[in-house]
Structure formats: structure tokens, C-alpha cells
C-alpha positions in Angstrom: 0.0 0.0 0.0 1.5 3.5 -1.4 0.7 6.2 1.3 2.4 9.6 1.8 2.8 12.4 4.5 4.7 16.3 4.4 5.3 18.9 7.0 7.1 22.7 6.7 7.9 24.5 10.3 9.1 27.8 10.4 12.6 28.1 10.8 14.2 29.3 14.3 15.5 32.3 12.9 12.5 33.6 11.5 10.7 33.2 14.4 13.0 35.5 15.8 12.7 38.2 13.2 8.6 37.6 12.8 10.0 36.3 9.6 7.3 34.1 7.9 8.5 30.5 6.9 9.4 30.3 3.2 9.7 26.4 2.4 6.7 25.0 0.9 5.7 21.0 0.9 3.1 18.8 -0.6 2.4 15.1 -1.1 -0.5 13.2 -2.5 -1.7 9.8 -3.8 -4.5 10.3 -6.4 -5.4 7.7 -8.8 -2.4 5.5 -8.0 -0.3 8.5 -9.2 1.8 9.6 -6.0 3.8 13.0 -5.9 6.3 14.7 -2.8 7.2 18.4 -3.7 9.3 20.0 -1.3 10.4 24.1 -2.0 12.6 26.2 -0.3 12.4 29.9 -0.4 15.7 31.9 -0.9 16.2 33.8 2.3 18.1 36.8 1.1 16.4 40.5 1.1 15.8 40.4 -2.2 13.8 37.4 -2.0 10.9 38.7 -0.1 8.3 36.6 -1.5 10.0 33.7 -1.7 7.3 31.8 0.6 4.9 32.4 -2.1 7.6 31.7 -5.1 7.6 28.3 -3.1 4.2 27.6 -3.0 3.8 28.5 -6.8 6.3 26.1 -7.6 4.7 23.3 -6.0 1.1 24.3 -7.5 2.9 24.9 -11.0 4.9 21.3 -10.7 1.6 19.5 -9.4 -0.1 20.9 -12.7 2.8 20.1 -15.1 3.6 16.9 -13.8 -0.3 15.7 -14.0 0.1 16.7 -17.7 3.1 15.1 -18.2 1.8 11.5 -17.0 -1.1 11.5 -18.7 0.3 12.8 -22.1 3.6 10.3 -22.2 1.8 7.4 -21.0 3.9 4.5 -19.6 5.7 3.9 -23.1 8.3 6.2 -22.3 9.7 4.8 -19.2 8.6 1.2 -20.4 11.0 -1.4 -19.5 13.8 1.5 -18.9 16.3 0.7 -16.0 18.0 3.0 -13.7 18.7 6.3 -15.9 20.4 9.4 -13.9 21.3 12.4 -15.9 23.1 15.9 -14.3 22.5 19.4 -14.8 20.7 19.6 -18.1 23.0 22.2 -19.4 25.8 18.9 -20.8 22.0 17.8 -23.0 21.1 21.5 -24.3 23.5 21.4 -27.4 23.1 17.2 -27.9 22.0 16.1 -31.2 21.3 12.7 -30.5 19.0 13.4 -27.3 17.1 10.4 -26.4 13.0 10.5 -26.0 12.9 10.4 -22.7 15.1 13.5 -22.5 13.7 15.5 -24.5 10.3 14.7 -22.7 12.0 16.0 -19.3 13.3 19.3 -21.4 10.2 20.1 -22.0 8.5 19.1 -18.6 10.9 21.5 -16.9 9.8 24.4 -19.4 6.7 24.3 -18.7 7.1 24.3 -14.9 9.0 27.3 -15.6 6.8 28.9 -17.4 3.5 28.2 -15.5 5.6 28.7 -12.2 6.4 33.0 -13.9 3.0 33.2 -14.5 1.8 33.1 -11.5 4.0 34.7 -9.6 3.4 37.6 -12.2 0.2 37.7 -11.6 0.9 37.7 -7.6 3.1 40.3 -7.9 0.5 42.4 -10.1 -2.4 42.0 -7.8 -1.0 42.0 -4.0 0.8 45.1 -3.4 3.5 45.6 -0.9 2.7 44.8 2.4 3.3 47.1 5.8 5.9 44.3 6.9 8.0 44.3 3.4 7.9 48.6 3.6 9.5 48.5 7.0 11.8 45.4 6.2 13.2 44.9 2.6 15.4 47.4 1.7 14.3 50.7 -0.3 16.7 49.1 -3.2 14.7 45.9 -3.5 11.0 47.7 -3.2 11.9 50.1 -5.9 13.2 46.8 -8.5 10.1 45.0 -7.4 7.9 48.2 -8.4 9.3 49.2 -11.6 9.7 45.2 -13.4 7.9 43.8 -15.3 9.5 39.8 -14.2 9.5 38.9 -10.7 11.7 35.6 -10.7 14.0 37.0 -8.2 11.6 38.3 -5.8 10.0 34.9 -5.6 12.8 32.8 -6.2 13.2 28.9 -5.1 14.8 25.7 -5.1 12.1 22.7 -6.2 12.4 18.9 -6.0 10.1 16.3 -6.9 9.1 12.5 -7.1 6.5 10.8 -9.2 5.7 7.2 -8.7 3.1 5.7 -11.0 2.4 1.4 -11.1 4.5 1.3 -14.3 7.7 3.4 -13.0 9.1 7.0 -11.3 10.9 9.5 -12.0 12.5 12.6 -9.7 14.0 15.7 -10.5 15.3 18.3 -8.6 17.0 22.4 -8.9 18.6 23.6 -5.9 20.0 22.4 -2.9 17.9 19.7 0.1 18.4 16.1 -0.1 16.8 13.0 -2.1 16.9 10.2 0.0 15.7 6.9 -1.3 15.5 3.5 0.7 15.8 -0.1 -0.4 17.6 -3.5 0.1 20.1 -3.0 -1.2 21.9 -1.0 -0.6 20.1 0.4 2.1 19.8 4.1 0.8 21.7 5.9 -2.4 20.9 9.7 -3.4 19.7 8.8 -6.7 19.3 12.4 -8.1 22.8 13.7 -8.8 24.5 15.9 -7.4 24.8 19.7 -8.5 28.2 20.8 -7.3 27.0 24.5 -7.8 25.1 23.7 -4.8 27.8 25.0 -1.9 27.4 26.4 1.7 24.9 29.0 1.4 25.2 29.1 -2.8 22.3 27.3 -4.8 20.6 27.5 -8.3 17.3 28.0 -8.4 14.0 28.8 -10.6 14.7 32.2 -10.0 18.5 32.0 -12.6 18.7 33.6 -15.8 18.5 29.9 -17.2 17.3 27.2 -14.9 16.2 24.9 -17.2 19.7 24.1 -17.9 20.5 23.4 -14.2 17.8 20.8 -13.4 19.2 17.0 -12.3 17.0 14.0 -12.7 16.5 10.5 -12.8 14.1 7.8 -13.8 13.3 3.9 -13.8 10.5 1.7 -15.9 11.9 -2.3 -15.1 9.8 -2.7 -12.4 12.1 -1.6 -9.3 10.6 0.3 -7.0 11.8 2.2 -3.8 10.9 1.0 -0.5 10.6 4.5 1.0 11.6 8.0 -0.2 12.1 11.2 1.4 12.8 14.8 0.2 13.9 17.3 2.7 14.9 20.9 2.7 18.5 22.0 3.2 17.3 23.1 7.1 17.4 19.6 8.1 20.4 18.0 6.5 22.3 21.3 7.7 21.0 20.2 10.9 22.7 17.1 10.6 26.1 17.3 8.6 27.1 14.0 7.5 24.1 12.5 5.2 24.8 9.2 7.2 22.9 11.5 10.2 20.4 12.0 8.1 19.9 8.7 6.6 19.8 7.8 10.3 16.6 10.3 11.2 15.0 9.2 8.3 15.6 5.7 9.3 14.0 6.5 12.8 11.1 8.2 11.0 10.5 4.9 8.9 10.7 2.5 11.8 7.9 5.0 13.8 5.8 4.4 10.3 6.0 0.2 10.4 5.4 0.5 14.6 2.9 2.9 15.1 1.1 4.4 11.8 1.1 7.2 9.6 -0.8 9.3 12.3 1.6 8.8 14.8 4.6 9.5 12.7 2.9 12.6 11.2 2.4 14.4 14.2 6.0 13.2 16.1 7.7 15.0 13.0 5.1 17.6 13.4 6.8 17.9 16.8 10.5 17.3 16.4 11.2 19.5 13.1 10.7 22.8 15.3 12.5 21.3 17.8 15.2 20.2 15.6 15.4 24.0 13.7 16.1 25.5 17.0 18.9 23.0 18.1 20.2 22.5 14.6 20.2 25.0 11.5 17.4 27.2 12.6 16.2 27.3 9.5 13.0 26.5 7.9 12.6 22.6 7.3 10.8 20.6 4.9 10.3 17.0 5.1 7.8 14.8 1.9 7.8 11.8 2.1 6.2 8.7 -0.6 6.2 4.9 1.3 5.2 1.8 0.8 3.8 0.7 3.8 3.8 -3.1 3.4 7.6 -3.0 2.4 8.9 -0.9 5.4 7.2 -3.2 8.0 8.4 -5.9 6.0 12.2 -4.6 5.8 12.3 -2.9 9.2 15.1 -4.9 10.2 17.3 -4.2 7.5 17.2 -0.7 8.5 17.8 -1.7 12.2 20.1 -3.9 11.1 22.2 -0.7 9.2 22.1 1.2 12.1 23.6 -1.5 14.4 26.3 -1.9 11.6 26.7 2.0 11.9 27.5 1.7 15.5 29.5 -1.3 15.4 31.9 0.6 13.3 31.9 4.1 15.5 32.6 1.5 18.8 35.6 -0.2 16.5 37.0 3.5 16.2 36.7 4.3 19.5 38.2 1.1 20.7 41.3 2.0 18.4 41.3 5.2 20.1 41.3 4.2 23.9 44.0 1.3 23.0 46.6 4.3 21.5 45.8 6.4 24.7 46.5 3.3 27.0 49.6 2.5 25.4 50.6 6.5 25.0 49.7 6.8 29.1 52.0 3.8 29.7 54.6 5.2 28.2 54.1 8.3 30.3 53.6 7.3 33.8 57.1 6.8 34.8 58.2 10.1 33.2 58.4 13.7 35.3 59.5 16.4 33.5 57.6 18.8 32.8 56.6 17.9 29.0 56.1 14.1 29.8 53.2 15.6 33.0 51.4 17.7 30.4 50.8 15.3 28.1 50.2 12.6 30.4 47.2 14.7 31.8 45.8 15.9 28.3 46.1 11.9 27.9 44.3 11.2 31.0 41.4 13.5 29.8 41.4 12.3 26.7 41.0 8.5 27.5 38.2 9.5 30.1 36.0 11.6 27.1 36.8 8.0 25.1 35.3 5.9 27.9 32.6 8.0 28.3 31.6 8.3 24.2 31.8 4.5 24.2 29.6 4.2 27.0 26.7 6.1 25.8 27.3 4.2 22.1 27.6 1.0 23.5 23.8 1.5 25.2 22.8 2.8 21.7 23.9 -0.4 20.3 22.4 -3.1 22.9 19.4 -0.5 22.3 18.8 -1.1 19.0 19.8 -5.0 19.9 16.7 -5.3 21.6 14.4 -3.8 18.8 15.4 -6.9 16.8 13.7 -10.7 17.5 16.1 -12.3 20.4 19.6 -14.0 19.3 20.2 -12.2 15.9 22.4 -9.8 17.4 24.6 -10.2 20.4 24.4 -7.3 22.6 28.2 -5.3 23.1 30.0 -5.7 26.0 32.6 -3.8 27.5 35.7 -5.9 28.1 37.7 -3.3 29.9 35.4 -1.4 32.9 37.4 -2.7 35.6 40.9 -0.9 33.9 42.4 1.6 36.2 43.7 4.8 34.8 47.8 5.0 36.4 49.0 8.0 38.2 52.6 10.1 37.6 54.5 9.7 41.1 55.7 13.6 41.1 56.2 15.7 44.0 53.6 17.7 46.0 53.0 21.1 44.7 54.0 22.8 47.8 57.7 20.8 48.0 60.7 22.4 46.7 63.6 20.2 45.6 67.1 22.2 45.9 70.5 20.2 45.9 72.5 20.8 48.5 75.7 22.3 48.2 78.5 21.3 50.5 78.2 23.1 53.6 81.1 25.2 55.5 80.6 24.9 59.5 78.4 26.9 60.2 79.6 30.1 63.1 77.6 30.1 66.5 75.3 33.5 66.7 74.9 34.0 70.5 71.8 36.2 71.9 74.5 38.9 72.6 74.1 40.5 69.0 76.6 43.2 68.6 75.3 46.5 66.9 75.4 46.4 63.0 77.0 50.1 63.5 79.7 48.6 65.5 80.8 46.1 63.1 80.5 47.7 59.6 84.0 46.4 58.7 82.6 42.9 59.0 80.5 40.8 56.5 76.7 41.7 56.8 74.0 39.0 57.7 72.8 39.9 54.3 76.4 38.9 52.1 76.5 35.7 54.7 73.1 34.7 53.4 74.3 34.8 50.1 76.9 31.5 51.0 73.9 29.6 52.1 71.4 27.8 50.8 67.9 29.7 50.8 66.4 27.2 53.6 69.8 27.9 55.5 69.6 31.7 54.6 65.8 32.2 55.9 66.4 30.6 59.2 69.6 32.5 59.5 67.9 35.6 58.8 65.1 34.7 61.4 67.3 34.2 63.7 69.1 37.4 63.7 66.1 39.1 63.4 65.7 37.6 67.0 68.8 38.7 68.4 67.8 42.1 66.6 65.0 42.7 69.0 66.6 41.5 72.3 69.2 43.9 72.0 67.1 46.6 71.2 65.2 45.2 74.5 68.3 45.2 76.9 69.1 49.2 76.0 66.0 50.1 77.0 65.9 48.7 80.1 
């Protein structure tokens, strides 16, 4: 059974700046024809209507691609396996493009074109708001007034997936992510990659010729995805590596064979706002097109990947504790002062270890237990009774001098003799300087004693 969910959230950062939200998503099964849209509005001043650019380009894509399957038929992707083509821009100057190329040329031209008109016609009917006056820049208000296109006002990123009985296609312009599940392997990115699409640079509907920057991909043999989700650059952002990512989307998909569409719906309801304010803060996105059946019936594949995935973080950070073990050992019997510094930045190092493997090791066993009894043995810990060694080095307060051979040292009676009477003599002070600074202090002290009971004896 082919079912399908969406969600858009208002990014962090526009909450802050009672900025509305400017991604747009959609997803529907209609006469065994399922569709995911997913748009993300350019957040730039000059894009200050890029929340309705976004929701144009879903209505525009929804009406072209509608078209588009009804007109081509399934004779186009008939029998056709696994087909991914890059930016469109290497096809514009082919000869010798093939029909299922050409059909995707002209797909995207009219999404372009029915995705200008209506923005045009926004932009001619809705004049400026109070909030774009005291926002945008005067620069940006006086381009919008005096044009007679509006792609940059409105502009977008767009990516799509069809899936009819017969086969599916997706296509995409801008940055986000494509994620599709199966056996094997487990999850690819099946839409290529658009290496324009860097940091906080993407193209978009908005370019002077986008119809040369769209990436797609199709398949007629019969191969279906089990699951597939599109989601806007806020949540992989969010995330980093894609393997994070895969991993969410993994955790969405086991919520969908455990507890229903419902359910899942309204936790990612709940955890993309959530998620914005800890991660990117930016809008997020998420469409997603399933087949129900197959994830309950694969679940544990998926499980199955993620116990993989930790198994190889734990082997890591076993290979790290063993180097700081061996690197403390060779350490422990050192004390200079080099050898104690990095015996403690060791020390710390090796406790962050312990403690990382800890909390992945409970992950692990975790996901152990959502799997039937005996296919996976649990992790165990072979080491939590190891001791971390100490330096043996001196207390802080001790001061270790090396004695230099003393010279007998004269008896100083009580009887002090005036300083003024023995000025041709060697000073307490240039006698100090022969001794050591323990001996030096006490003979100081001591004089200092005699000092005062002189000065006693005259008075009395």
C-alpha cells in the first residue's frame, strides 16, 4: 500500500525576526499516481516573497507533472532501467538526445513557465505589504515596483518524485536532499548531485536559465523504492554528514511500520521545530512517498544498518582508547615537565573515550533489543574494571634544591653586637648569600631575633 505524509515549520530564525517561513511542501496519492514536492524559499532581502515563489512552484509542478503523465503514458519509461542524468545544461547542445530526454526538457519548461505566470500575476495583484515597507530594503522595493519579471523576488529551489504502477521519476534544482531507501543497498541519493550547490550558494528557478541546471532520474523495469524522502537543506544542515540523516529518516521509517502514519505525522510535526532550534534554525521541509507493506516488512534491514553503523563508530573508538593506554603507559614513569602535560591531556582524553563508548555502547544493545532475540549479540565492555595510572611527582608545595656542601656553620649568640659597630665585617645579608635559601631564611630569622633582644636590653 502507497501512502504519503509532508510537513514545513518555520525556521528558528524567522521566528526571531517575525520572519514568515518560506519552504513549501506537498504530497498526495491520487489515482495510484503519488507526488512529494518539497520548495525552499531563498532567504536573502531580495527574496521577499520567496514563501509564495515556493508555493507556486509546488502548484505549478503538481499541474505540469499531471500533464506530463497523462500525455507520455507508460511507453516512455517502459521497460527502462535506472537512468540518472546531471545538470541539463551537458544535454542543451546534444544532437542525438534520447526521447525520454527530450520529454524531461520540456517538462521542466513548462514548470517554468506556469511557475512565472503566476508569480506575475501575484506580484501584479497583491501590493507591498506594511511588513515588506518597513523590512526589505528601499533598493529591493523600488526593483520589485518598476519590473515587469518577478523571478527574483520569488525565487526557489524545487524537487520532486513521481511514482506511478509502471515506473518513477524525480527531479530536482537547488539544494535539500533525495533520499531513497531499499535492500540493497540500504539508501543511495539517486538524483545527482549539482556541485554549484555549496554552503549558502544554490541554483534556483529564479536564474537567468534554470532549465539548464535541473538533475534528474528515472526507472521503468519494475524496481521500486521502498521508501523516499525529500527534505529541505534546514534539516540536513542540521545534521552534517548525510549518514545523520539517513539515520533520522531511518528512525522516521521504523515509527511508520510500529505505530502508523498518524503517529509518525504528528511526532515529525513535533520534532522539526524542535530540531530547527537545536540545529540549522532554518526552515525545514520534510515529503515523504512509502510503501507501507515493504517498510514493515524490511524494518530490520534498517535496524540492522544502524547496528552496523554503531558497530563501526565502537571499533573506532576502541582504536582510540588502545593508543591512549599505550601512550599513558609510556608516560607514567616520566616527570618532566613535558612528559606531566601530556600525560594529563592523555588522562582526559582517554576519560572523554570511555565515556563516548559508554553512551554508544547503550545505543547499540538499544537497538539490539528492537530486533527478535539472538540475531544480534548485545556489546559488551571488556575493559570497565581498567584503572587509569598516576605520575609519582612531588607535592605542589615541596621544593627540591640540591645541597651544596656546607662550610661549619659560626655560633650566633643572643649577645648581638650592633650592626653600627661592626660595619668592617661581612653583613648578615652577604652571609646569606653563602647559604642555601632554607639555611639563609632561618639564619635571617634568627638574627632578626637577636635584633629585637638587643634593642630590649638598652632600653631597660
Amino acid at each position: 500500500m502507497i501512502d504519503a505524509f509532508h510537513y514545513s515549520c518555520e525556521g528558528e530564525s524567522h521566528k526571531a525576526i517575525n520572519k514568515v517561513g518560506q519552504d513549501y511542501s506537498f504530497s498526495s496519492i491520487v489515482d495510484d499516481l503519488a507526488v512529494a514536492i518539497v520548495c525552499d524559499g531563498h532567504g536573502g532581502d531580495r527574496y521577499f516573497r520567496s514563501d509564495i515563489g515556493s508555493r507556486c512552484a509546488v502548484e505549478a509542478t503538481l499541474e505540469a507533472v499531471t500533464f506530463f503523465v497523462e500525455k507520455v503514458g507508460d511507453s516512455l519509461f517502459e521497460k527502462k532501467k535506472f537512468t540518472a542524468v546531471g545538470p541539463t545544461s551537458s544535454l542543451k547542445d546534444a544532437e542525438d538526445l534520447s526521447e525520454a530526454d527530450s520529454a524531461f526538457r520540456q517538462l521542466f519548461s513548462s514548470i517554468i513557465y506556469k511557475w512565472n505566470e503566476k508569480i506575475k500575476v501575484h506580484a501584479k495583484s497583491e501590493p507591498l505589504t506594511e511588513w515588506e515597507k518597513a523590512n526589505v530594503p528601499q533598493q529591493y522595493l523600488d526593483e520589485f515596483l518598476k519590473s515587469e519579471t518577478f523571478e527574483k523576488h520569488y525565487g526557489c529551489t524545487l524537487m520532486t518524485y513521481v511514482q506511478t504502477p509502471k515506473y518513477w521519476f524525480a527531479f530536482h534544482i537547488g539544494d535539500g536532499k533525495c533520499i531513497f531507501f531499499q535492500k540493497d543497498p540500504i539508501w543511495t541519493e539517486p538524483i545527482p548531485w549539482d556541485e554549484k550547490c555549496f554552503l549558502n550558494e544554490t541554483t534556483s528557478l529564479c536564474d537567468n536559465s534554470p532549465i539548464d541546471e535541473f538533475r534528474y532520474c528515472y526507472e521503468g523495469d519494475g524496481k521500486f523504492p521502498i521508501a523516499v524522502l525529500l527534505g529541505s537543506d534546514g534539516i540536513d544542515d542540521s545534521f552534517g554528514e548525510t549518514t545523520n540523516l539517513v539515520n533520522f529518516y531511518i528512525q522516521i521509517l521504523k515509527m511508520l511500520a510500529k505505530e502508523g502514519v498518524k503517529a509518525t505525522k504528528s511526532s515529525v510535526i513535533e520534532t522539526l521545530p524542535k530540531l530547527s532550534k537545536i540545529g540549522s534554525k532554518d526552515d525545514m521541509s520534510v515529503a515523504c512517498v512509502f510503501n507501507l507493506d515493504q517498510v514493515k516488512e524490511n524494518i530490520n534491514l534498517f535496524i540492522r544498518y544502524q547496528i552496523d553503523r554503531a558497530n563501526k563508530e565502537l571499533n573506532d573508538i576502541e582504536e582510540k582508547i588502545n593508543h591512549l593506554k599505550n601512550r599513558i603507559d609510556s608516560l607514567v614513569s616520566f616527570s618532566d615537565e613535558k612528559s606531566k602535560i601530556e600525560f594529563k591531556y592523555a588522562v582526559k582524553d582517554l576519560e572523554r573515550a570511555f565515556s563516548a563508548r559508554e553512551k554508544l555502547a547503550e545505543k547499540h544493545n538499544h537497538l539490539v533489543e528492537e530486533l527478535p532475540e539472538g540475531m544480534v549479540r548485545p556489546y559488551f565492555i571488556e575493559d570497565e574494571d581498567y584503572v587509569i595510572p598516576t605520575q609519582e611527582q612531588p607535592k605542589s608545595d615541596e621544593v627540591v634544591i640540591e645541597e651544596e656542601p656546607k662550610e661549619p656553620e659560626k655560633e650566633v649568640t643572643t649577645e648581638a653586637i650592633p650592626e653600627e659597630q661592626n660595619s668592617h665585617k661581612e653583613s648578615p645579608k652577604h652571609q646569606a648569600k653563602k647559604l642555601s635559601p632554607l639555611e639563609s631564611k632561618k639564619h635571617r630569622l634568627k638574627l632578626q631575633a637577636q635584633k629585637k633582644n638587643h634593642r630590649k636590653k638598652r632600653r631597660r
